[in-house]
N, C-alpha and C positions, 0 to 999 in steps of 0.2 A: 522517483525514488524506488528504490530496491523492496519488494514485498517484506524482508526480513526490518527495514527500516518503518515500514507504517506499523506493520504487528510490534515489535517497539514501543513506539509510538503510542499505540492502542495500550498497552502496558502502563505505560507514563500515564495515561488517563484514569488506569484502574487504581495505582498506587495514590496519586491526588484523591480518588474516591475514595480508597483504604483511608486515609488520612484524615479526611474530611467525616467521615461515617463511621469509623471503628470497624467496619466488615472488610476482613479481610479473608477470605475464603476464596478455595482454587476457582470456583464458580463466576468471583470478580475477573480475575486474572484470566480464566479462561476468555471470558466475556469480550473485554477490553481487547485480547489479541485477536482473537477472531474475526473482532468487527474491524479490525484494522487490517486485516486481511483479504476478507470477502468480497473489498469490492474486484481486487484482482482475480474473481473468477473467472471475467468477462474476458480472461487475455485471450482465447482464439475465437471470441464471438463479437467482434464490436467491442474493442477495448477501447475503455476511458470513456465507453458509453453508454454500453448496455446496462452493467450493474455500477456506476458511478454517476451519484445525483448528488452534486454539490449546493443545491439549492433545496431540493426538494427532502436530501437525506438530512438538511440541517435542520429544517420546520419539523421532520419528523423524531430529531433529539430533542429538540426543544423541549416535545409534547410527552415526551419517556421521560425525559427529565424533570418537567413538573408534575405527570402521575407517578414517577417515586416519590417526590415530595409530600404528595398526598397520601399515598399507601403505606410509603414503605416496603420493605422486606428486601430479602437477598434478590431474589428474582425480579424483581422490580428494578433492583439497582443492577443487575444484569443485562436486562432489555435494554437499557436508557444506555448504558456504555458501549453494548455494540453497536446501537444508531449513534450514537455520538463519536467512535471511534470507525465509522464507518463513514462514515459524514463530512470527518475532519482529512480523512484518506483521501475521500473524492476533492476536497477543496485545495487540498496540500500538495496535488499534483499540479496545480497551477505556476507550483515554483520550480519544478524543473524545465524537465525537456521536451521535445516535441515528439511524438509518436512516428518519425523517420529511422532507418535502419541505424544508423550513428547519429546520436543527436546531441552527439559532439560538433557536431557541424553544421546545428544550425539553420537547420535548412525547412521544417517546418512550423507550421503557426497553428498547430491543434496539441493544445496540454489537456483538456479534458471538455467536456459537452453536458452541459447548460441545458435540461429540456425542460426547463423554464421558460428561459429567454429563446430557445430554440437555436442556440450558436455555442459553436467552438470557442472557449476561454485561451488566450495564445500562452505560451509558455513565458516565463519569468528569468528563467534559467539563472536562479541562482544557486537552486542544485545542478550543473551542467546536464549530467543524464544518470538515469539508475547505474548503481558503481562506481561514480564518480569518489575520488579521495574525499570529498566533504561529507557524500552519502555514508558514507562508514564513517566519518566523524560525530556525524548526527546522530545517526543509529549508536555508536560506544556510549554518547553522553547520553541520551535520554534512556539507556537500557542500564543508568547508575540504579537512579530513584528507585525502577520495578524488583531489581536486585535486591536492594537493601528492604523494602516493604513485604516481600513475599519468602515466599521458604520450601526448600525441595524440589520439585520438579519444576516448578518458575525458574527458580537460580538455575536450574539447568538448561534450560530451555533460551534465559536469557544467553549462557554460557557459546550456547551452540549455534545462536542466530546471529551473534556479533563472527563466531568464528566462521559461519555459512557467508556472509557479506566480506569478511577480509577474501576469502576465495573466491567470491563472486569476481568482488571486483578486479582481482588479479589479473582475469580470464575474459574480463568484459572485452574487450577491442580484440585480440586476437578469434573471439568465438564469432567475429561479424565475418573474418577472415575464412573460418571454418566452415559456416555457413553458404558463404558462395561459393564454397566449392563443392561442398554437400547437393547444393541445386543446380551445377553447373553440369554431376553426374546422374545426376535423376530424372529418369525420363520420362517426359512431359503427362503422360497417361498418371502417372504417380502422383507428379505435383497438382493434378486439377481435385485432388483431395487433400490437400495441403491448404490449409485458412491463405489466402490472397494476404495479407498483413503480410506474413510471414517469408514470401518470395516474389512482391509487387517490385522492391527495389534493390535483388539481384538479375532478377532474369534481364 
């Protein structure tokens, strides 16, 4: 799924905690997107590995979400949404695609890494791949809830991240095309400072 679709997502988490808790403060919202974001830090280092624990980030909401139980407070309910929306990011990638250059096509069986269990989770594909028409369908609906619960710069933000994924995905299949030939003119001295991910299956 598209980064603009988990930060969404992460969003959808914070409004249910708006709801649930009465705190509705940029602090939630920020919270909740962020953590739905972060784990796609890892995209040129070990993506869907390095910062995405779908087991380990979920025992770790668990335990944020029952010491806000306990504590309370804004920050409290802070913490707990970014491991939670951080958590639900790494496990959520299980239902698309595989980490291959088009994964429209299917061709690989690594959606995200388990270091738990120590393996590769395969992909589900029932988001086909980040961009996909459904990926923006996903991302429209659950960027309803965060809209309606928050005010000002949320609503804008949701505004700009639906309209950052209709673009996305516009551009997604063509930019694979762009790409190899982006690497097909780039000489080899160059590319060995280019993340390996990134030109394993053009060159």
């Amino acid at each position: 799924m598209m980064a603009t679709t988990h930060a969404l997502v992460g969003l959808l988490l914070a409004a249910g905690a708006s709801a649930l808790t009465g705190e509705s403060s940029l602090i939630v919202a920020a919270a909740g997107i962020l953590g739905g974001v972060f784990p796609d830090l890892d995209l040129y280092a070990g993506h869907r590995k390095t910062l995405h624990f779908p087991v380990y980030g979920s025992l770790a909401a668990v335990l944020l979400v029952a010491g806000y139980l306990l504590i309370g407070g804004p920050l409290a309910l802070a913490a707990a949404l970014f491991a939670l929306a951080a958590a639900v990011h790494a496990a959520s990638d299980a239902l698309g695609g595989g980490l291959e250059l088009r994964p429209w096509e299917g061709t690989s069986e690594r959606a995200v890494y388990d270091h738990f269990n120590g393996v590769w989770w395969r992909p589900r594909r029932l988001i086909r791949y980040d961009g996909a028409p459904e990926d923006v369908l996903l991302g429209a609906a659950v960027a309803v809830p965060g809209y309606l619960a928050f005010a000002g710069p949320v609503q804008t933000f949701v505004l700009v991240a639906v309209g950052v994924s209709v673009g996305y995905a516009a551009i997604r299949k063509p930019m694979v095309a762009l790409a190899e030939r982006l690497v097909a003119a780039t000489p080899a001295p160059v590319l060995d400072y280019v993340p390996e991910r990134f030109v394993r299956d053009v060159r």
